[in-house]
C-alpha positions in Angstrom: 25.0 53.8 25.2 25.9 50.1 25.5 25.4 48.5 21.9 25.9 44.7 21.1 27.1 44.4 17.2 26.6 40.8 15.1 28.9 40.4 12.8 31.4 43.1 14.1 34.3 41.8 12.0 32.3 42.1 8.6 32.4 44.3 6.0 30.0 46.8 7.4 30.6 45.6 11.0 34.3 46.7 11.9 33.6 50.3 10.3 30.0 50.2 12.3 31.8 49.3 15.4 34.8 52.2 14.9 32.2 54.2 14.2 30.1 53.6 17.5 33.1 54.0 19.6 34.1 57.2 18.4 30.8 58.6 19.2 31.2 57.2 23.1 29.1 54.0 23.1 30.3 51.3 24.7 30.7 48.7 21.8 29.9 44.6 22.8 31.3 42.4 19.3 30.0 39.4 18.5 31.6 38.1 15.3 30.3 36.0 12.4 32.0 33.3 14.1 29.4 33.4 16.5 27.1 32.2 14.7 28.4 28.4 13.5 25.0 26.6 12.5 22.8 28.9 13.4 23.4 29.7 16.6 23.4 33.2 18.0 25.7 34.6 21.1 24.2 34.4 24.1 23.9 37.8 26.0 25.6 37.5 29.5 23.8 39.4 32.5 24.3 42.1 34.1 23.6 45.8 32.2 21.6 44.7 29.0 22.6 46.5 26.1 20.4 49.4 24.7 20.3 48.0 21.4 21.3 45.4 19.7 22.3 45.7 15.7 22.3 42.3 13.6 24.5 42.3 10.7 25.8 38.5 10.9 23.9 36.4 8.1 23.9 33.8 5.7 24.3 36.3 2.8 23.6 35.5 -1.0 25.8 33.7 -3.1 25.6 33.7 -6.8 26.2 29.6 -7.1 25.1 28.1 -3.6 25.9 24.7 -3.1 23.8 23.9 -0.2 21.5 21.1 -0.8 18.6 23.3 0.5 19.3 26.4 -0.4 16.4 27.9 2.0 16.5 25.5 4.4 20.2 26.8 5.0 19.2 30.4 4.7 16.3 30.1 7.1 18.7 28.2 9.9 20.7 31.1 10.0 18.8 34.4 8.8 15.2 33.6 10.3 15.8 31.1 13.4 19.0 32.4 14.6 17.7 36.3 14.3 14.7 35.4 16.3 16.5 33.4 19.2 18.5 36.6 19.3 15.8 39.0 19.4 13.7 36.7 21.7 16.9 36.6 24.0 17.8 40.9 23.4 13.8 41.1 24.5 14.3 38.8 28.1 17.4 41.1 28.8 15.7 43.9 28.5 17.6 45.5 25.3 15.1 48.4 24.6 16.0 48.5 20.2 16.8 45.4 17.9 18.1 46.9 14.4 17.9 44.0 12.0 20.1 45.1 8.7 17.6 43.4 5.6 18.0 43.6 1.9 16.2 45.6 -0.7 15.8 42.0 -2.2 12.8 41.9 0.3 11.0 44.2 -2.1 12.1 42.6 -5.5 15.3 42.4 -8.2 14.2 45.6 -10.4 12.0 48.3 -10.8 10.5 50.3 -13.7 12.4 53.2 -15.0 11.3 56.2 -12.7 8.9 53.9 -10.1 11.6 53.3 -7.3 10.7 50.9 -4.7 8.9 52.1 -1.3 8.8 51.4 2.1 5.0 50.8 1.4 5.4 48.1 -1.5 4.2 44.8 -1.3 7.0 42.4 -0.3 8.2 40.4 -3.7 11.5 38.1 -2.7 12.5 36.0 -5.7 15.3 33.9 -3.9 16.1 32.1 -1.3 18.3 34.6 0.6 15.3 37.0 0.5 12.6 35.1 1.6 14.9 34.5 4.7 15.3 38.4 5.1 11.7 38.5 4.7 10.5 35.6 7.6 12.8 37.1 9.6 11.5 40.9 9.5 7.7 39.4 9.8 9.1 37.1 12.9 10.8 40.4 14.5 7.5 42.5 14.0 5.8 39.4 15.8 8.4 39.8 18.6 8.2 43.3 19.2 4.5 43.4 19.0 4.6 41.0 22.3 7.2 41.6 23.9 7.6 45.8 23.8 11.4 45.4 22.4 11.8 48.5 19.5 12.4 46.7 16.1 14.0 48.7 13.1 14.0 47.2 10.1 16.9 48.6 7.1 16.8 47.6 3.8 19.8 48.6 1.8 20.8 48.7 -2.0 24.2 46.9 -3.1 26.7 48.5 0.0 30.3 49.8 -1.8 33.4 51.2 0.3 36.7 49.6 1.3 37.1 46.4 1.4 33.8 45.7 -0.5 33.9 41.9 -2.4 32.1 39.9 -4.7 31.1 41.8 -7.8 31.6 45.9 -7.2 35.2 44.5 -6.4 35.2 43.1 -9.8 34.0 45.8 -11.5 36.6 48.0 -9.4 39.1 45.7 -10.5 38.5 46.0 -14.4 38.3 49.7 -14.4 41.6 50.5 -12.3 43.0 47.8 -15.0 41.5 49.8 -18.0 39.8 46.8 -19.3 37.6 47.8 -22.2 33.6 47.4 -20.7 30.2 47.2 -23.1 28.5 48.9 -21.1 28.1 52.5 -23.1 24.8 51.8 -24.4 22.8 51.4 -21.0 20.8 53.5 -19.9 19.2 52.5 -16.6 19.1 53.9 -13.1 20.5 52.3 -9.8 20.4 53.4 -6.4 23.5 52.3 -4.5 24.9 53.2 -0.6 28.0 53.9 0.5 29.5 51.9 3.7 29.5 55.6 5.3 26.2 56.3 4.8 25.1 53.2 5.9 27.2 53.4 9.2 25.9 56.6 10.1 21.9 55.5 9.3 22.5 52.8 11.3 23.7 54.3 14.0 20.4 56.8 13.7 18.3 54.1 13.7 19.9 52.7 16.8 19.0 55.9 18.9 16.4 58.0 17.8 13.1 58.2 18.8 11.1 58.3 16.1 12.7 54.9 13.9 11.4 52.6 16.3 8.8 49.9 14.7 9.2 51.2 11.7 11.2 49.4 8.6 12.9 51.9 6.0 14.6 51.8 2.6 18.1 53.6 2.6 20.6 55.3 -0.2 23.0 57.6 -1.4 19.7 59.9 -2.4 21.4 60.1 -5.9 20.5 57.5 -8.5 23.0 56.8 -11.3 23.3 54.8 -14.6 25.8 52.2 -15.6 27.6 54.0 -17.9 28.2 56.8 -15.4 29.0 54.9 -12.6 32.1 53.7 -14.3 32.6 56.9 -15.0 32.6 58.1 -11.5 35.1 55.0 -10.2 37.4 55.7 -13.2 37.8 59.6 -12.5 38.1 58.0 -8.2 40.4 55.5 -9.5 42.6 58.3 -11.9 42.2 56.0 -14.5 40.2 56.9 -17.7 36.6 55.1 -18.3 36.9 52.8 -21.0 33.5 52.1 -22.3 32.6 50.5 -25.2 29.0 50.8 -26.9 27.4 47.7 -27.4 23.9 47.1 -27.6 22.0 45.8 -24.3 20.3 43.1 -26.4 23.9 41.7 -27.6 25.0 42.3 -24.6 22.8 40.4 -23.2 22.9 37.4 -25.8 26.8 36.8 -25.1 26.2 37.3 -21.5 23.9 33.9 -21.7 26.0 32.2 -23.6 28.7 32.5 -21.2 26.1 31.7 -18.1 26.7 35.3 -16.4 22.9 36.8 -17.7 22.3 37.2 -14.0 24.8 39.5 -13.3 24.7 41.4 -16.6 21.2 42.0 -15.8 22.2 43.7 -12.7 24.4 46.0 -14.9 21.9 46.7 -16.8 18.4 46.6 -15.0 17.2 49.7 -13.3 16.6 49.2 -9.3 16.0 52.6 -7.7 14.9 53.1 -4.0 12.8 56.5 -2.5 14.4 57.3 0.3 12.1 59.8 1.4 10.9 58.1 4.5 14.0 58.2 6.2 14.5 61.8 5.3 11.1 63.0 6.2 10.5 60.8 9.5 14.3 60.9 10.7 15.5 64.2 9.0 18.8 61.7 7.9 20.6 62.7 4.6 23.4 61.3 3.8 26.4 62.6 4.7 29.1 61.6 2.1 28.3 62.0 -1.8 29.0 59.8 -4.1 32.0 60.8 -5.6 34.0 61.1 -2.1 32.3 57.4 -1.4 33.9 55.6 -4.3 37.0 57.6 -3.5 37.0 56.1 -0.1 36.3 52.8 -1.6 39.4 53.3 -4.3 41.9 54.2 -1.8 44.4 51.1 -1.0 42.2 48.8 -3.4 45.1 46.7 -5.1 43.8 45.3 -8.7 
């Protein structure tokens, strides 16, 4: 199986592309770099590549300084993914697996009523509205052109070398900083880089994913609180939480302009998964527990 991989020297893409290799396909990387303003690699003739999975993207950014915030996500996330796809269809590439965001389907969701596959799209920023022209362009694509389109829509994706704010929160727990966060009680749904290598790769072969856009997850929903937990006992470090109520919590987080990302912490955003289980027969094959072990090991605070 030949298999072209945007952003193969990402976070998901250089375990995606070990990953592919080891299981015999024949692995074509086109880096992040390949997409400077926009613009998408071009694939070379001769044998067109079975599928094609686009991970490059203009991803989210807590403070974006682009002038047009949207205008830059749409330049990279909707018009280069569909002068790719448009290009993978002339070739002759028989699946396009376009990785999306959760964010497609909203920030949060009520306490026990986990977003489906079924759910009115709700983006509330810029990057997802981007995700989401580009998944409605791809569907127009496939429609008239008879390319396979799979659309994935993960949760926030942990493992090594995971950034941004897991890091953080990595970070302050292998440091034993003291965290208010004992008083929430929420539910999140998360994936582990593993898990999301090997759905992927599912997606990218079997028969039954094509057209079809699905919601992916560790299957096991957990709260703040014991997600700390969980990375302090990976980490051999002890949790170090301290009680404080959300509404405090949530007070001083304002004060000191970081309500967004407390909200996160604190918010409940759970995915049913049970689309992918029931159509693909996929379950995940690393557990938490041995995925934020994975993610601990070499992490330098």
């Amino acid at each position: 199986m030949r298999v072209l991989v945007t952003g193969a020297e990402g976070f998901i893409g250089k375990s995606l592309c070990s990953s592919l290799r080891r299981g015999d396909c024949h692995v074509i990387p086109a880096p992040r770099l390949a997409f400077p303003g926009g613009k998408p690699p071009i694939i070379e003739r001769g044998p067109a590549p079975d599928a094609v999975i686009h991970l490059a993207a203009r991803v989210h950014v807590m403070h974006d300084t682009a002038a047009d915030p949207l205008a830059a996500f749409r330049e990279v996330n909707v018009e280069a993914t569909l002068v790719l796809a448009s290009r993978a269809a002339d070739a002759g590439v028989r699946r396009f697996v376009f990785i999306s965001s959760v964010k497609v389907n909203g920030e949060s969701t009520a306490l026990g009523q986990p977003f489906t596959e079924r759910d009115a799209a709700a983006p509330q920023d810029a990057y997802a509205q981007s995700k989401w022209e580009a998944e409605q362009g791809l569907h127009q694509i496939a429609a008239s052109t008879g390319m396979e389109v799979v659309i994935i829509r993960p949760p926030l994706v942990y493992g090594p070398g995971v950034k941004a704010n897991f890091a953080s929160l990595m970070r302050a727990v292998q440091r034993g900083v003291p965290l208010p966060l004992g008083a929430v009680h929420n539910l999140r749904s998360l994936v582990g880089l593993d898990n999301l290598v090997d759905f992927v790769i599912t997606c990218a072969h079997h028969p039954t994913a094509a057209n079809h856009t699905f919601l992916v997850s560790d299957g096991v929903d957990i709260s703040t609180p014991n997600l700390i937990r969980a990375m302090a006992q990976a980490a051999h470090r002890p949790a170090r939480l301290v009680s404080l109520p959300v509404g405090v919590l949530s007070t001083v987080a304002s004060l000191l302009g970081k309500r967004t990302a407390v909200d996160r912490l604190c918010g409940n955003l759970q995915l049913d998964t049970s689309k992918a289980r029931d159509l693909l027969q996929w379950a995940p094959p690393v557990g938490l527990d041995e995925g934020l072990r994975r993610a601990f090991e070499g992490f330098s605070a």
